[in-house]
C-alpha positions as CSV (number, residue, x, y, z in Angstrom):
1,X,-10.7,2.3,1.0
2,X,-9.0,5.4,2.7
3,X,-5.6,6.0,1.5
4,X,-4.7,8.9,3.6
5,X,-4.7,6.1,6.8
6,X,-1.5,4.5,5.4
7,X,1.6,5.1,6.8
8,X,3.4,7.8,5.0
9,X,6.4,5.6,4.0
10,X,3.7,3.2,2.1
11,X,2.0,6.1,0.4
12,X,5.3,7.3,-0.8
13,X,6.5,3.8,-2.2
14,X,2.7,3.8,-3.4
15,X,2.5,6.8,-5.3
16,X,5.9,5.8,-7.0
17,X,5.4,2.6,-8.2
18,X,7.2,2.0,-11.8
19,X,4.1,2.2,-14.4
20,X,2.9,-0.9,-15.9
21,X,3.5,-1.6,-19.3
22,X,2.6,-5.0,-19.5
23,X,1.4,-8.0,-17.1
24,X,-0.6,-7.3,-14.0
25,X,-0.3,-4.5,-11.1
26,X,2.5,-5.1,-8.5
27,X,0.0,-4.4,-5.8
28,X,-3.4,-5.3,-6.0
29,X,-5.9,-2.9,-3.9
30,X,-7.1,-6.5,-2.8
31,X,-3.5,-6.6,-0.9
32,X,-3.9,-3.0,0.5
33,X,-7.3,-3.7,2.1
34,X,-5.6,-5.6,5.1
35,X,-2.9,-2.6,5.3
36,X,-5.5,0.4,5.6
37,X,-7.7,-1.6,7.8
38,X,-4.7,-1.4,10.5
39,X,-4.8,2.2,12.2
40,X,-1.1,1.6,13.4
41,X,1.7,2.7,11.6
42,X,4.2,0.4,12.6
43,X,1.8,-2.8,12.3
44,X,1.1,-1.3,8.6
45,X,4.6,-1.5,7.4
46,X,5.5,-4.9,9.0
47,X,2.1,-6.1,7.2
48,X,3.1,-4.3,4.0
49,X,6.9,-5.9,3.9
């Protein structure tokens, strides 16, 4: 998976997720397969809200 395709808003809220403590990961890199598989920006974010 190639990271540096998402949308710089996503990789910012990405990079600053709240660590996990306990429980599971907020976002899965399951979820963020069908975000970086879309090359347009705008389509990412309206996929990632």
């Amino acid at each position: 998976m190639n990271l540096l395709n998402l949308a710089p808003e996503i990789q910012e809220e990405f990079l600053f997720l709240p660590r996990v403590e306990q429980g599971g990961d907020p976002v899965t890199e399951r979820e963020l397969r069908d975000v970086v598989g879309v090359e347009d920006w705008v389509e990412q974010m309206r996929i990632w809200s």
